[in-house]
N, CA and C atoms as an extended XYZ file, in Angstrom:
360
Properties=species:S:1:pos:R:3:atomname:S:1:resname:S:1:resid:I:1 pbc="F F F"
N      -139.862      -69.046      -32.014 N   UNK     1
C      -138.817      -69.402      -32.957 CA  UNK     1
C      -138.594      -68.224      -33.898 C   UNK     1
N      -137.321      -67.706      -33.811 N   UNK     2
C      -137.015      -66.913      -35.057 CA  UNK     2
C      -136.836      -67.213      -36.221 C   UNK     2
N      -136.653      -66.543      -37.359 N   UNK     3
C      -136.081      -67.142      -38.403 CA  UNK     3
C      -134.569      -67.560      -38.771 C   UNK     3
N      -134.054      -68.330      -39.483 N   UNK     4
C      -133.101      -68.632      -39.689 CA  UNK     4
C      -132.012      -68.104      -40.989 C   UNK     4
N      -131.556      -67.261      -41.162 N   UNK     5
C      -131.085      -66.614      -42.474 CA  UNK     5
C      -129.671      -66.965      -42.908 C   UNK     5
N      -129.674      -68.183      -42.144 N   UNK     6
C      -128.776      -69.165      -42.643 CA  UNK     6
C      -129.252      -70.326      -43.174 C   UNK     6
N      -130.574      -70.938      -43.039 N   UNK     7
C      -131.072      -71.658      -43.631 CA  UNK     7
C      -130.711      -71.805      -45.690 C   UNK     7
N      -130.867      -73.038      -45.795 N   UNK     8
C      -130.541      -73.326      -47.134 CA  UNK     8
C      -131.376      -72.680      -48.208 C   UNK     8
N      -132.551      -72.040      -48.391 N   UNK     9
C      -133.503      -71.687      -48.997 CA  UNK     9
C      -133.160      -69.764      -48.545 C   UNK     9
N      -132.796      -69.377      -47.818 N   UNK    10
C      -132.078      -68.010      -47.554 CA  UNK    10
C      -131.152      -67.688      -48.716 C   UNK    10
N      -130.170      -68.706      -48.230 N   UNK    11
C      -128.887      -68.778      -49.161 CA  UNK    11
C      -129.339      -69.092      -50.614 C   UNK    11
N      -129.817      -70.057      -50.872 N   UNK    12
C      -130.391      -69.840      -52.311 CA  UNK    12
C      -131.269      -68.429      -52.947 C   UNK    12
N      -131.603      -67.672      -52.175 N   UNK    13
C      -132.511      -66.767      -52.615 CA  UNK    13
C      -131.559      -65.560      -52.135 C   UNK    13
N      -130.420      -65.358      -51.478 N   UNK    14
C      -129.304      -64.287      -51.724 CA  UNK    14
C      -127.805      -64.987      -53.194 C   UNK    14
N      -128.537      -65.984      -53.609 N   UNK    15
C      -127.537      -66.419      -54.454 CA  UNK    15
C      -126.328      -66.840      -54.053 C   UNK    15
N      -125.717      -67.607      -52.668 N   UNK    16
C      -124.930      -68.187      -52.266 CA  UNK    16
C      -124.562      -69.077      -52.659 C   UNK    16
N      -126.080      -70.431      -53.410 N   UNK    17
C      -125.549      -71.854      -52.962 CA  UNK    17
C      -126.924      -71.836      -54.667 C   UNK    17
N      -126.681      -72.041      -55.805 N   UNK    18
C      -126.960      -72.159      -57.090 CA  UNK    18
C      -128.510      -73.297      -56.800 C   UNK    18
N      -129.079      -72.996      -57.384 N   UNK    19
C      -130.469      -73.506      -57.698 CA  UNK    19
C      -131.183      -73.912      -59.619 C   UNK    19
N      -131.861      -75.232      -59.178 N   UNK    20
C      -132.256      -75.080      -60.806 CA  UNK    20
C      -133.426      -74.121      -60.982 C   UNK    20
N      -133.468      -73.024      -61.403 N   UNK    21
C      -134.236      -72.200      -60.791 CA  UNK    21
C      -135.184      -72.603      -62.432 C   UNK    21
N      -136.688      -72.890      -62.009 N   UNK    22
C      -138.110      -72.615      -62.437 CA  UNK    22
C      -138.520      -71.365      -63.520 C   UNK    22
N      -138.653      -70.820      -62.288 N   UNK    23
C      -139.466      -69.474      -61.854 CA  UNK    23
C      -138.889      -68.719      -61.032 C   UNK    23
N      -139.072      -67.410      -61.307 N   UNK    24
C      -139.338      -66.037      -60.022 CA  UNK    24
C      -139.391      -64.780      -61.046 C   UNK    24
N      -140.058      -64.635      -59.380 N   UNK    25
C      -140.411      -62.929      -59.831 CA  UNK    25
C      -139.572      -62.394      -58.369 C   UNK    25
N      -140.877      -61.151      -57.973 N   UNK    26
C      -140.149      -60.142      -57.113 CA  UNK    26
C      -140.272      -61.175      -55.735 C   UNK    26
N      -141.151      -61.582      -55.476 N   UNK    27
C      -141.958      -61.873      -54.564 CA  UNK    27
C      -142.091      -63.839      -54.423 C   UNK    27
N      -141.414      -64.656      -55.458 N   UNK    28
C      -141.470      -66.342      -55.359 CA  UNK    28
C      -140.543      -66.618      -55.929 C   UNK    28
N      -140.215      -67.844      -55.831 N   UNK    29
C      -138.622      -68.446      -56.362 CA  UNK    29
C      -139.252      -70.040      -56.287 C   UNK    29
N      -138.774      -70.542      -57.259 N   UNK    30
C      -139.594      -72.074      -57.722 CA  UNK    30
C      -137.921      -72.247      -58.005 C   UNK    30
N      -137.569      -73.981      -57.615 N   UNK    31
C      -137.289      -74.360      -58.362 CA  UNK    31
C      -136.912      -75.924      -58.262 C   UNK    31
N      -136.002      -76.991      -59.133 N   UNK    32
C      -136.336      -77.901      -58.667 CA  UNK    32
C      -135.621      -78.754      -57.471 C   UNK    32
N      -136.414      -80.038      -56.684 N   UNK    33
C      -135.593      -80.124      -55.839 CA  UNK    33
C      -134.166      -81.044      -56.182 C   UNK    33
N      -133.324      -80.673      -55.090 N   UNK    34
C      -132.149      -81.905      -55.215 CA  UNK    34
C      -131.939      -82.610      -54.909 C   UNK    34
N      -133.334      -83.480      -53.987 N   UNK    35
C      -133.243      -85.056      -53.828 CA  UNK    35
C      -135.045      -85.335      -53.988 C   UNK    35
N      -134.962      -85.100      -55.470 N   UNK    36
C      -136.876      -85.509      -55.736 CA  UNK    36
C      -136.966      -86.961      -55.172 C   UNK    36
N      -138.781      -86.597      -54.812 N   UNK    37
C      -139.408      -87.864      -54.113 CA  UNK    37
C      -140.235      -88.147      -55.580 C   UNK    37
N      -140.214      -87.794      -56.949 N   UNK    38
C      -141.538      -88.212      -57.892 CA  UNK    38
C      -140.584      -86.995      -58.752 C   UNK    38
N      -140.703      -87.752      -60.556 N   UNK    39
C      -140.645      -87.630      -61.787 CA  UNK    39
C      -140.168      -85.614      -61.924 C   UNK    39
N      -141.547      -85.071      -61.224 N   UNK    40
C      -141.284      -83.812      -60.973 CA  UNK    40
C      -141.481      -83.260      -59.750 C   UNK    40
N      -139.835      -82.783      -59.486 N   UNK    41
C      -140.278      -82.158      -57.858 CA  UNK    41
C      -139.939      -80.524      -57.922 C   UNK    41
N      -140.758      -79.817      -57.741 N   UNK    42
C      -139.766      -78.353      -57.710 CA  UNK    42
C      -140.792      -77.521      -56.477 C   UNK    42
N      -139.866      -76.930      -55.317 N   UNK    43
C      -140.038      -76.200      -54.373 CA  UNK    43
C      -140.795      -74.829      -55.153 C   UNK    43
N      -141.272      -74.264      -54.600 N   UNK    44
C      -142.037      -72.815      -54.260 CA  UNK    44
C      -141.657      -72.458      -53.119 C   UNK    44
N      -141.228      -71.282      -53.102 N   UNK    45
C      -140.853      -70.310      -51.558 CA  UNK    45
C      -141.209      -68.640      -52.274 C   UNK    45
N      -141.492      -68.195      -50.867 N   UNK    46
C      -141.419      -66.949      -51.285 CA  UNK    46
C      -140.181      -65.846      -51.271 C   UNK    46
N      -140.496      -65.159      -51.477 N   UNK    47
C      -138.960      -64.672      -50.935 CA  UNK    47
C      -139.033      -64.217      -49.608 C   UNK    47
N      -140.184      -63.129      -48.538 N   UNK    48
C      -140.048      -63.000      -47.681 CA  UNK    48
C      -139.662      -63.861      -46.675 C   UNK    48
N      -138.845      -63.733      -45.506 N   UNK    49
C      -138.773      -64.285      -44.500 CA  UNK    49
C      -139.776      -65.481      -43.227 C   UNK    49
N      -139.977      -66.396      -43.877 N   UNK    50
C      -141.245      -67.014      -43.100 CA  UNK    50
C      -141.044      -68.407      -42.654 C   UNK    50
N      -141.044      -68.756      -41.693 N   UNK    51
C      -140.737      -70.290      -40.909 CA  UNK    51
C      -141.282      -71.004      -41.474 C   UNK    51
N      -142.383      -71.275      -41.794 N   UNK    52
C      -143.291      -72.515      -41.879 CA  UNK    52
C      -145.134      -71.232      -42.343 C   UNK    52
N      -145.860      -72.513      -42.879 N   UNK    53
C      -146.776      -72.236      -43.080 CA  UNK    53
C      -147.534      -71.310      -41.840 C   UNK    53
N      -147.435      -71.252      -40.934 N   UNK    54
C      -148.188      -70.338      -39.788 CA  UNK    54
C      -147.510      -68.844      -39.895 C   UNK    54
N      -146.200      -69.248      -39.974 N   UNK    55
C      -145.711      -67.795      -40.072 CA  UNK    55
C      -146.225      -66.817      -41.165 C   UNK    55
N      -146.034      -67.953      -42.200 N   UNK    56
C      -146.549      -66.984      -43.428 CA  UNK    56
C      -147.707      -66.153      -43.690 C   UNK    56
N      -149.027      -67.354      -42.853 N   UNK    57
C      -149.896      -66.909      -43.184 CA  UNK    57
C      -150.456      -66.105      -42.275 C   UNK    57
N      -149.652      -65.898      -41.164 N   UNK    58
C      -150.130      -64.929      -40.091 CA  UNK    58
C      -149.219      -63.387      -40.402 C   UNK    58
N      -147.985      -63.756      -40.580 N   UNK    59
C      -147.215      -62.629      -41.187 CA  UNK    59
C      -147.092      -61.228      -42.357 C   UNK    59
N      -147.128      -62.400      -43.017 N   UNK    60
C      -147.636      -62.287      -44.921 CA  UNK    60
C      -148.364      -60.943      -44.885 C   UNK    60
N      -148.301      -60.023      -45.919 N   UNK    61
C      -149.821      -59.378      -46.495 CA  UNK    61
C      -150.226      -59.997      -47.334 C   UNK    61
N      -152.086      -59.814      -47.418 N   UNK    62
C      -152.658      -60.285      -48.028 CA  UNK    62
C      -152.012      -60.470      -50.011 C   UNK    62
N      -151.522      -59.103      -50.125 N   UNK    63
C      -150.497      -59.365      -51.238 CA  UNK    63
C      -149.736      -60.544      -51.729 C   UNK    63
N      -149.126      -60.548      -50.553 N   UNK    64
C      -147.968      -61.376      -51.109 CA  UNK    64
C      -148.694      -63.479      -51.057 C   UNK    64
N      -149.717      -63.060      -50.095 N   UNK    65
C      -150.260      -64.753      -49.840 CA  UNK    65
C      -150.953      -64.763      -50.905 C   UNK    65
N      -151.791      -64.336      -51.817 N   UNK    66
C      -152.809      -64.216      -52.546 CA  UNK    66
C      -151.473      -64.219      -53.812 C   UNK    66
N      -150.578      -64.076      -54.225 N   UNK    67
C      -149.745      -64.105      -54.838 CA  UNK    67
C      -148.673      -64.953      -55.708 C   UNK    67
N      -148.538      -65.537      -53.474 N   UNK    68
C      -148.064      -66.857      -53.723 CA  UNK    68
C      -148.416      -67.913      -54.643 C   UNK    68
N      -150.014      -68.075      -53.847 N   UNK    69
C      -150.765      -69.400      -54.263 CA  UNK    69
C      -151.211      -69.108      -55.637 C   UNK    69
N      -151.249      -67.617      -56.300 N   UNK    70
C      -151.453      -67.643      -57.344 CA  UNK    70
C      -150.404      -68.211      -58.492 C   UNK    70
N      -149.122      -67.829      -58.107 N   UNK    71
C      -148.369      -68.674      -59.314 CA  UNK    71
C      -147.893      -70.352      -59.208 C   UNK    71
N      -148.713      -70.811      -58.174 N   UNK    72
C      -148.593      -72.296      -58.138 CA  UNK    72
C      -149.037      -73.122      -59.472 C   UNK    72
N      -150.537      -72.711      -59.936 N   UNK    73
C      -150.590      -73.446      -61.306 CA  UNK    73
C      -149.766      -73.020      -62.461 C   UNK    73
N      -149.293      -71.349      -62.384 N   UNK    74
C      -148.814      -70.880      -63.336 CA  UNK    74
C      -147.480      -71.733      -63.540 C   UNK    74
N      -146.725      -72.281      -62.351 N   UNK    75
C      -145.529      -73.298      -62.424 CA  UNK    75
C      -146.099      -74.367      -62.699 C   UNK    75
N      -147.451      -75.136      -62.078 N   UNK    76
C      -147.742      -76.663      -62.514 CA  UNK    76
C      -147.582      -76.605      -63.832 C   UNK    76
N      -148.661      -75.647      -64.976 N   UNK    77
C      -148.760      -75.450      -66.218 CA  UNK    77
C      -147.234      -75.388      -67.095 C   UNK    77
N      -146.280      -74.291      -66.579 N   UNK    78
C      -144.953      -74.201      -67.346 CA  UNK    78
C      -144.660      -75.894      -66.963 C   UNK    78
N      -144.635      -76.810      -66.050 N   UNK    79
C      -143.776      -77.802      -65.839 CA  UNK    79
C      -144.502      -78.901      -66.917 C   UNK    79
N      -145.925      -78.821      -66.969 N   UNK    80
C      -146.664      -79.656      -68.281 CA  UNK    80
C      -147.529      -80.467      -67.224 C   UNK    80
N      -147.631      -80.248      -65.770 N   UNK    81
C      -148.227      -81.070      -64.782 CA  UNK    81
C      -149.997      -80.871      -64.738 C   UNK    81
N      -150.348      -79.333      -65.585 N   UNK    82
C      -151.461      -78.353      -64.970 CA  UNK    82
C      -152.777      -79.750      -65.301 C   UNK    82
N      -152.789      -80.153      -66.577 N   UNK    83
C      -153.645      -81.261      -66.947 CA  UNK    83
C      -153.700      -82.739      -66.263 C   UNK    83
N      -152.524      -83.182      -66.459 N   UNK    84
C      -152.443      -84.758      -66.122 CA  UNK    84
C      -151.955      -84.480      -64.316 C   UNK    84
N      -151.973      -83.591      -63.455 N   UNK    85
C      -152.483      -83.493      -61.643 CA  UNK    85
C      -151.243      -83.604      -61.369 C   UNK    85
N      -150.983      -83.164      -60.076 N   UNK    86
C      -150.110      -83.017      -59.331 CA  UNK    86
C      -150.197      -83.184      -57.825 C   UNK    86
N      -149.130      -82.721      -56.696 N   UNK    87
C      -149.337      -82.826      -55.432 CA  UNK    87
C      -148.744      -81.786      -55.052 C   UNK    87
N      -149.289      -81.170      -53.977 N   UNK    88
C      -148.955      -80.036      -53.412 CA  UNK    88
C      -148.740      -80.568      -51.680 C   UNK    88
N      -147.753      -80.638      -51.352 N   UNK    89
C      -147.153      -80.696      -49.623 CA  UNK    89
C      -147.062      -79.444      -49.260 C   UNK    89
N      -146.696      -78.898      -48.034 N   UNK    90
C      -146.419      -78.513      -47.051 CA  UNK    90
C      -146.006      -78.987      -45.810 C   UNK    90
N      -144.780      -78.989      -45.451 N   UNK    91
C      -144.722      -79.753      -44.019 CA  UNK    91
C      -144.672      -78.576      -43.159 C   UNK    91
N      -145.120      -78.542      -41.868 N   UNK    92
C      -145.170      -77.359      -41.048 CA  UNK    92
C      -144.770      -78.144      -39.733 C   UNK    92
N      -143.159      -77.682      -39.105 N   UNK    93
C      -142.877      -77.904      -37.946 CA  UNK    93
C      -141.905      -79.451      -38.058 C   UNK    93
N      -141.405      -79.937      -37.065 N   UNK    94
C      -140.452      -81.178      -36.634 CA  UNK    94
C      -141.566      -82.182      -36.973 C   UNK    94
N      -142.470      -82.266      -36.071 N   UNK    95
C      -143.348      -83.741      -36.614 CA  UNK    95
C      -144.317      -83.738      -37.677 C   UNK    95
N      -144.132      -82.325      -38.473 N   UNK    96
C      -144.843      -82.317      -39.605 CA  UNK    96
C      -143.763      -82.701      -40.786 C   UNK    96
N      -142.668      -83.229      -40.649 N   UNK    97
C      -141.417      -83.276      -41.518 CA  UNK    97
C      -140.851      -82.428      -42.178 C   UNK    97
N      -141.154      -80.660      -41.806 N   UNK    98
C      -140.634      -79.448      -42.160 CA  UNK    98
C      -139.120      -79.968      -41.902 C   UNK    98
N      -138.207      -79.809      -42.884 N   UNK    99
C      -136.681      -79.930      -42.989 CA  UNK    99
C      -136.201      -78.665      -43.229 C   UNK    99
N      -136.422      -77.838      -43.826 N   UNK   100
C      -135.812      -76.295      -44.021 CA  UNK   100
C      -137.221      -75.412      -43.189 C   UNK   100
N      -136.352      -74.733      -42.808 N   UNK   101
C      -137.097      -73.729      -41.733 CA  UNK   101
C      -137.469      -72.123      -42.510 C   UNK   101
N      -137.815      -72.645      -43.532 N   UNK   102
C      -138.062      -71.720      -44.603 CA  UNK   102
C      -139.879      -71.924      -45.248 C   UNK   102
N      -140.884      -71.052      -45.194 N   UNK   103
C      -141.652      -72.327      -45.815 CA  UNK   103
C      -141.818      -72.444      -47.178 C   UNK   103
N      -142.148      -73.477      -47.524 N   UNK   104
C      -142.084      -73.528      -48.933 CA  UNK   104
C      -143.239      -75.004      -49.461 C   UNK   104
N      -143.735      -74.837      -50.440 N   UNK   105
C      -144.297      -76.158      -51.075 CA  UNK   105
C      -143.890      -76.725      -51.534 C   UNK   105
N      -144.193      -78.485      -51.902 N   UNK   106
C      -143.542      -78.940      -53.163 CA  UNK   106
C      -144.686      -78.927      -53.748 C   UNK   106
N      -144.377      -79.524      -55.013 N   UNK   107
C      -144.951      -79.816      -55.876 CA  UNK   107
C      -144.392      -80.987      -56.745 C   UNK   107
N      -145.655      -81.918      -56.537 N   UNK   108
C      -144.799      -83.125      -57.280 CA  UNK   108
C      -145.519      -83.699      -58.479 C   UNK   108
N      -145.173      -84.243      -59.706 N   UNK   109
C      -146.218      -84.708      -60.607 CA  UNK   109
C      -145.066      -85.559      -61.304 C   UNK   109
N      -145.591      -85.290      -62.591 N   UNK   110
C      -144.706      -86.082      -63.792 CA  UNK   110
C      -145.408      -87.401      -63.741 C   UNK   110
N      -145.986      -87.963      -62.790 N   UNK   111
C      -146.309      -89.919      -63.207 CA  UNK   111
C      -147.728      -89.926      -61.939 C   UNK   111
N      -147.842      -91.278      -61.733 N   UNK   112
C      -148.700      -91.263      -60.870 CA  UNK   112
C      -147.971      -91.378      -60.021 C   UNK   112
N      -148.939      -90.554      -58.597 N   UNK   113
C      -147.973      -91.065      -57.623 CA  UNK   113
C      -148.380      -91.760      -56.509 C   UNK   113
N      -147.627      -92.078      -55.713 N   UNK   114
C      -147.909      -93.373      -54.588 CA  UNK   114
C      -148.581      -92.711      -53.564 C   UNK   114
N      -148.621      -93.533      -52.227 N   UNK   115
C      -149.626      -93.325      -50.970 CA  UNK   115
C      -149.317      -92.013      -50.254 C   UNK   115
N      -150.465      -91.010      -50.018 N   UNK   116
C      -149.889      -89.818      -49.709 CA  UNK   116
C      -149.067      -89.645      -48.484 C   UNK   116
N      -149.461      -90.868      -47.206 N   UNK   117
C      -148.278      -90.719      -46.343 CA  UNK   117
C      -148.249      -92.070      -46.013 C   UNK   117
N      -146.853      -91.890      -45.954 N   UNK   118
C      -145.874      -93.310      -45.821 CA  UNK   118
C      -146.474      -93.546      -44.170 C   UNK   118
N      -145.234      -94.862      -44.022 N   UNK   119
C      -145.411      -95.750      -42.378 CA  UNK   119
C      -145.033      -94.460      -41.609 C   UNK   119
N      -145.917      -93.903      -40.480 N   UNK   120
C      -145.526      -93.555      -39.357 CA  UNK   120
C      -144.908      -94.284      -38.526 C   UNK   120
């Protein structure tokens, strides 16, 4: 599978299609989603080019992965989530419920939240 640079998370990160943007730097782009599942939802992506979690982490330099995951609390903390917990997803692939072919995390908090996976 190649990548897709038409994907929706492309276009948001060449500034095509407007985002509530978080965060970013050179290297991540946070921001929130537009159909939250919980109180607070906001994506993490990086900016490089990467399908899904395998790509990234096989792709990636150690730089940029070590990078990533580093400004994940630095966003829980700005959002007010870092204390009272959060959730971190990844879907990787069709039956992992990956919807953008981009990878990216959520991150969800703001309240408690419900059962980590619904009815199969």
């Amino acid at each position: 599978m190649s990548y897709d640079f038409n994907n929706i998370f492309a276009r948001i990160l060449r500034q095509e299609i407007p985002c509530n943007k978080v965060f970013e730097d050179e290297k991540v782009l946070a921001f929130h989603d537009i159909n939250p599942k919980a109180p607070l939802h906001i994506l993490i992506i990086p900016k490089g080019s990467y399908i899904n979690f395998h790509d990234f982490h096989t792709q990636a330099s150690a730089d940029e992965i070590t990078h990533f995951y580093a400004k994940i609390p630095e966003i829980a903390a700005s959002q007010g989530v870092l204390d009272s917990g959060y959730r971190l997803i990844s879907n990787c692939g069709l039956n992992g419920g990956q919807e953008v072919p981009h990878y990216h995390v959520h991150l969800l908090g703001g309240g408690k939240l419900g059962a980590m996976v619904g009815n199969v």
